[in-house]
C-alpha positions in Angstrom: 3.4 33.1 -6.8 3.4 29.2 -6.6 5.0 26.9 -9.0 0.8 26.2 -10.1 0.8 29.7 -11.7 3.9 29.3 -12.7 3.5 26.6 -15.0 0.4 27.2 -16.0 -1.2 24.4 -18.0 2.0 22.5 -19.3 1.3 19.2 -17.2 4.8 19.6 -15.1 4.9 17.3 -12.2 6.4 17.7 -9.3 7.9 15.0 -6.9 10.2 14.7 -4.3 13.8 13.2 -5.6 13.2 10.6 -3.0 9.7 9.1 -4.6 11.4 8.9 -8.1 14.1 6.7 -7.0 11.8 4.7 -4.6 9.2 4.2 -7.6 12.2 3.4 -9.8 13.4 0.6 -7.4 10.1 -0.8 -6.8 9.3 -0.9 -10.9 12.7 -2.7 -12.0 13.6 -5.1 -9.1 15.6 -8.0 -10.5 15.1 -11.3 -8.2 17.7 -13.5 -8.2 16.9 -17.6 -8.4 17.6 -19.3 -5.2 15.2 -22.2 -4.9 16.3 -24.7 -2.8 13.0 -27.2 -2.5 9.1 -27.6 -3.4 8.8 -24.0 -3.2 10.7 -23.1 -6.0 8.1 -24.7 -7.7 5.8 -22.1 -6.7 7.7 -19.2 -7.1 8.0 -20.6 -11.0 4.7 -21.2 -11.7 4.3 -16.8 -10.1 6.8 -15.7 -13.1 4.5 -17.8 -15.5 1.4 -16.3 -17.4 -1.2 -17.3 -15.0 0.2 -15.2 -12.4 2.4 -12.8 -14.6 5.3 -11.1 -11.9 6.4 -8.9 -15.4 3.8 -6.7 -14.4 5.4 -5.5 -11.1 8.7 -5.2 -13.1 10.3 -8.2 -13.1 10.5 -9.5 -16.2 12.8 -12.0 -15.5 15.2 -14.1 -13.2 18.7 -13.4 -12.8 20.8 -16.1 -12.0 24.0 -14.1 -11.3 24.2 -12.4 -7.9 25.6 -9.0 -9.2 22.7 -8.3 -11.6 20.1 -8.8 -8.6 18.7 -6.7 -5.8 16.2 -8.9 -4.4 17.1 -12.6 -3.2 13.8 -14.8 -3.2 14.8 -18.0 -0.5 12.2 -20.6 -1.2 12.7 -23.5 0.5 15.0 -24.9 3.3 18.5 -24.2 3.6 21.0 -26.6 5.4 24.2 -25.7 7.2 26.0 -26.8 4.2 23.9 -24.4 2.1 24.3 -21.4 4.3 27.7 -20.0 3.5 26.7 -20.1 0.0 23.5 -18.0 0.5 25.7 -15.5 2.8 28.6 -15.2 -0.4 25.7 -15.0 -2.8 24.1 -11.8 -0.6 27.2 -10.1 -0.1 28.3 -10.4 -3.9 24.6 -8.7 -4.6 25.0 -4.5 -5.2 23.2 -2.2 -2.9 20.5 -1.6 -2.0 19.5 -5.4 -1.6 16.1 -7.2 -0.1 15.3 -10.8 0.7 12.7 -12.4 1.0 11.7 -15.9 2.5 9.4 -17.5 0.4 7.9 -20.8 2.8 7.7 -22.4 6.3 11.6 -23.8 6.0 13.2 -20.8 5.3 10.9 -18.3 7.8 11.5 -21.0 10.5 13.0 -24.3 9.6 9.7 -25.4 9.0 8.8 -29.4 9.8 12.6 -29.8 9.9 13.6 -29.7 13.5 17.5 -30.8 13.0 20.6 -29.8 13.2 21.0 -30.1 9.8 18.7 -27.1 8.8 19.1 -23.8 9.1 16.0 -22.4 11.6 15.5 -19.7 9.5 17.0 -17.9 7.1 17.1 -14.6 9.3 20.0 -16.6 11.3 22.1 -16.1 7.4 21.1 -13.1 6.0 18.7 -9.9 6.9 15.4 -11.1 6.3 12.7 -8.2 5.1 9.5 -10.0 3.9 8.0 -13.0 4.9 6.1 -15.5 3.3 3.6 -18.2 5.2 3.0 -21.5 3.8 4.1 -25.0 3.2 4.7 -24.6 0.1 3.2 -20.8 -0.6 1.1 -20.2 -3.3 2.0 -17.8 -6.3 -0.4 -15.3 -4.8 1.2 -15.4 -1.4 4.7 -14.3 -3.2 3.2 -11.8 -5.2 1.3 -10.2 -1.9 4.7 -10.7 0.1 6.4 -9.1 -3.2 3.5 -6.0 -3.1 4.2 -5.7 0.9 8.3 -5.3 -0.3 7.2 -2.4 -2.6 5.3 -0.6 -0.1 8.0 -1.0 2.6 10.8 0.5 -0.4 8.4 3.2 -0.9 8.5 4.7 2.6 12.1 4.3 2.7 13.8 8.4 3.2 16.8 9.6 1.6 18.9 9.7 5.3 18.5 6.0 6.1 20.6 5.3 2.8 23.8 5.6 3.7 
């Protein structure tokens, strides 16, 4: 006799331990604010009510590190910068994402110097990346959906 028969017509659900949590981390993700040029602009304008990023959970920004679990980079970083971003990641509890929101901080974008960073993957582990010069609110929330679907096939043993 199966746990159908069981529990007749009550409405139990059951799921695997490792769906809840995943489902939980994808509905409450906190980003933290770290816009550092003309794409901050945009990734504003996606927490505002045209575009509405509350309905994926994030109801607002944190601006302190230890309250976040996803870093959004939009914009470049210089050298300067870097260290900064690095203390900022570190200081952020587990488990942690990042995204980088823009052309200068996937690849350094038009700035081909020495004084910016060539991508923010050479700082911190980059998991989602998002095209454009500067991105559009709908490009963060897709690059935002793509991070949920990645959390959600994410198993209990890889963890730790």
């Amino acid at each position: 006799m199966g746990i159908e028969q069981k529990a007749g017509n009550m409405g139990v659900v059951t799921l695997k331990l490792e769906e809840v949590i995943n489902w939980s981390r994808t509905n409450a993700m906190w980003p933290m604010l770290f816009g550092l040029a003309c794409c901050a602009i945009e990734m504003m304008s996606a927490q505002a009510s045209n575009f509405d990023m509350s309905r994926f959970g994030m109801e607002l920004m944190r601006p302190s590190p230890r309250q976040s679990d996803l870093m959004i980079v939009a914009g470049r970083v210089s050298r300067k910068m870097g260290p900064v971003l690095r203390w900022l990641y570190d200081q952020m509890p587990e488990p942690k994402w990042v995204i980088a929101m823009g052309d200068c901080a996937s690849c350094g974008g038009v700035f081909n110097n020495y004084a910016i960073v060539q991508g923010v993957d050479e700082v911190v582990p980059v998991d989602v990346y998002v095209a454009g010069c500067p991105p559009r609110p709908e490009a963060l929330i897709h690059g935002i959906v793509t991070l949920y679907e990645k959390v959600k096939e994410e198993k209990m043993k890889d963890w730790a």
